[in-house]
C-alpha positions as CSV (number, residue, x, y, z in Angstrom):
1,X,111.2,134.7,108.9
2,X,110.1,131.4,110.4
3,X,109.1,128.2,108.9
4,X,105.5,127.2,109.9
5,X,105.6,124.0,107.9
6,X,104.8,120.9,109.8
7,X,107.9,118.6,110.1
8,X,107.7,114.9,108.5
9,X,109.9,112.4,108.8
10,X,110.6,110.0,105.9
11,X,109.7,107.4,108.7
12,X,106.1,109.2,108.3
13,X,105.8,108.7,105.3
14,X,106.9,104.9,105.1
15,X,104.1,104.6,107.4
16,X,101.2,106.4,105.9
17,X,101.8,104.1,102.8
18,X,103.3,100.8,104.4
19,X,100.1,98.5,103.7
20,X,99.9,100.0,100.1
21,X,103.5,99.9,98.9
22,X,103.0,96.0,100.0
23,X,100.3,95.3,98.4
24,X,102.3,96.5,95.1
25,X,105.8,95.3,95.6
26,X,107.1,91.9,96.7
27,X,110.1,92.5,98.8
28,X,113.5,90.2,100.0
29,X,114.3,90.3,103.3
30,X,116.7,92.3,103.8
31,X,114.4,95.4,102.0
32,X,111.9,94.5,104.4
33,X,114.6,94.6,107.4
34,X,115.6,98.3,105.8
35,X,111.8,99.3,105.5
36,X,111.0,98.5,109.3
37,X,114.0,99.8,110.5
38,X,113.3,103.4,108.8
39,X,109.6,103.3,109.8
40,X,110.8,102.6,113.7
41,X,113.9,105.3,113.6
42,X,112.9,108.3,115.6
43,X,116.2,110.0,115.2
44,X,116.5,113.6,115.2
């Protein structure tokens, strides 16, 4: 049986909900170093 799911990246995800999640949270540096880098990995 094969999986039909779509795939999504976490990266996707951070994404979709960047502008939100900062509009909630206040974030150091170095969280907002980790954030970007996870958004702009395209690692498989």
């Amino acid at each position: 049986m094969e999986n039909k799911r779509q795939k999504v990246e976490i990266g996707d995800i951070f994404r979709r909900f960047e502008s939100e999640y900062n509009e909630q949270h206040d974030m150091i540096h170095e969280q907002h170093k980790a954030f970007s880098a996870i958004m702009n990995c395209r690692s498989q």
